[in-house]
Structure formats: C-alpha cells, structure tokens
N, C-alpha and C positions, 0 to 999 in steps of 0.2 A: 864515348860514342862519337863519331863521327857526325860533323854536319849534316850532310846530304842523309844519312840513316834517319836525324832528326825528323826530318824534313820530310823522309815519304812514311818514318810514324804518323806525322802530323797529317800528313795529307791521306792517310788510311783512316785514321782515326774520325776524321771530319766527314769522310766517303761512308763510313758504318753508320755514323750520325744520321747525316744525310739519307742513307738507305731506309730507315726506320722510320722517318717523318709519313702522317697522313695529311691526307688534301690542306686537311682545316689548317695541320700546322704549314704548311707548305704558305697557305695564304695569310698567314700573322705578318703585321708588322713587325719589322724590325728596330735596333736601334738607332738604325739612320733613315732620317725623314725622308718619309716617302716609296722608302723602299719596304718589299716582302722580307718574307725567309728563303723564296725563290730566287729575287732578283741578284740579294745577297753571294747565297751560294750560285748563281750564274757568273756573278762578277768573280767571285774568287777562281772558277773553273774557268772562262773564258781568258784572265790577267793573262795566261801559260800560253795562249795563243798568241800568232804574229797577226798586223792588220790584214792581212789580204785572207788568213783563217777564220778570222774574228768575224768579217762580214759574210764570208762563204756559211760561218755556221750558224750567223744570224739568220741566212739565208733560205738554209735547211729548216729551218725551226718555223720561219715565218714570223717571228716574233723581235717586237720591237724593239732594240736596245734599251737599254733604262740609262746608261750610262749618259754621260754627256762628251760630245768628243772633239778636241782634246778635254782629257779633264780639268777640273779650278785647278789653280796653284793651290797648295795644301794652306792651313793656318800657321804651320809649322813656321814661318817666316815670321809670323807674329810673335814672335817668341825669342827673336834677337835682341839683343839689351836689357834679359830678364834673366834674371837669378832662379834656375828649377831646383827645388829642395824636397827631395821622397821624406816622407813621415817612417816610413814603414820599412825601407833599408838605408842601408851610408851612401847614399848617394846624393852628389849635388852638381850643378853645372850650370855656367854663364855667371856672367855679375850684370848687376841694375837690380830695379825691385823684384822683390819677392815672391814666388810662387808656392805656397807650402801644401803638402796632399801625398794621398798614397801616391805612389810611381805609377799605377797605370792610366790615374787621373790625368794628370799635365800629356801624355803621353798619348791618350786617345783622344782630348781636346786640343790638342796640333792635330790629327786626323778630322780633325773638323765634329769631333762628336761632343755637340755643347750639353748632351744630358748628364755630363761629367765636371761642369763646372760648381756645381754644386758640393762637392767635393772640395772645391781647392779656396783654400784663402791665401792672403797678403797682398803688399800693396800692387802687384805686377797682374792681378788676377782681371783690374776692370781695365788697364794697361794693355794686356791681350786681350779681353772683349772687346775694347773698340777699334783694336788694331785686324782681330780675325773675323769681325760683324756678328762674333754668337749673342 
C-alpha cells in the first residue's frame, strides 16, 4: 500500500472515531496535560492548515487556541547521547546509557508525554528526565 493511501486510512479512520464521540467524551481529558479530547483532535485537524488558515479558523470558531505558539522544542533533543533499546522489537539506536521499554514508550516520552515514563527503565531514563523536565 502506498504511503499517502496510509495516511488518508488513518485520517478516515480517526474522522469515524471522532464522528461517534458524545459531549461528555468530547470533554475527557486526554493524555496530554491539560488538554480535552477536543482540543486534541482540534490540533491534529488544525496541524494541515498554514498560519494565516489556522488564525482565520480560529477566527470562525471563536475559540481560543490551546496550542502555544511557536510550539516547545520537543524532548526529543533529550534523547541525544542515549542508547533507545525496544523490549518488544529489534530495534535499537544511539549509544550512551540505556533506555529499555516497549517502542512506543521512549517514542511518545520524546513527544513530551511523561505518563510513559513509567514504562521505561535503564540508566539513560532519569538522564532524559532531567534533561526533558518530565
């Protein structure tokens, strides 16, 4: 299958999701602080737009970005000088200490999402906590 077919499965797929949700799930936290399951799917749907779309359809909506803007630098940078090691496939990258964890562990804690940190051990784990502040 082609990339871009990937891609608009996914983004269909997420659109059906999305279709289905009521108020209450609309208004759940998610798993990034702070955020809904609105704000969420608003940022994935808004990403596709360019700036001068992005404010025009903040615009329309009336509703306040959640976003911050520009956004942080990811944590992802925290993560230079450390060895990631998947438990779960053959997968490994970088040298320095240790990151050991499923793959999508090390992978959504560089997107900044520390509810994932639990998840991972070795000695590179508090190495990137003090380097990404989770």
């Amino acid at each position: 299958m082609d990339v871009w077919d990937e891609i608009t499965a996914l983004r269909l797929a997420i659109a059906g999701l999305l279709d289905d949700l009521t108020a209450e799930e609309w208004a759940k936290p998610s798993l990034c602080a702070g955020w809904t399951v609105r704000d969420v799917a608003a940022h994935l749907t808004l990403q596709q737009l360019g700036l001068r779309d992005l404010w025009a359809a903040a615009a329309a909506t009336q509703r306040r970005l959640t976003m911050r803007m520009p956004p942080p630098l990811p944590p992802a940078r925290a993560m230079r000088g450390l060895r990631l090691v998947a438990t779960d496939v053959d997968r490994r990258h970088g040298e320095g200490p240790g990151i050991r964890g499923p793959i999508g562990a090390p992978l959504l804690a560089c997107c900044g999402r520390a509810v994932w940190l639990s998840q991972l051990s070795g000695d590179g784990v508090e190495v990137f906590r003090q380097r990404a502040a989770l």
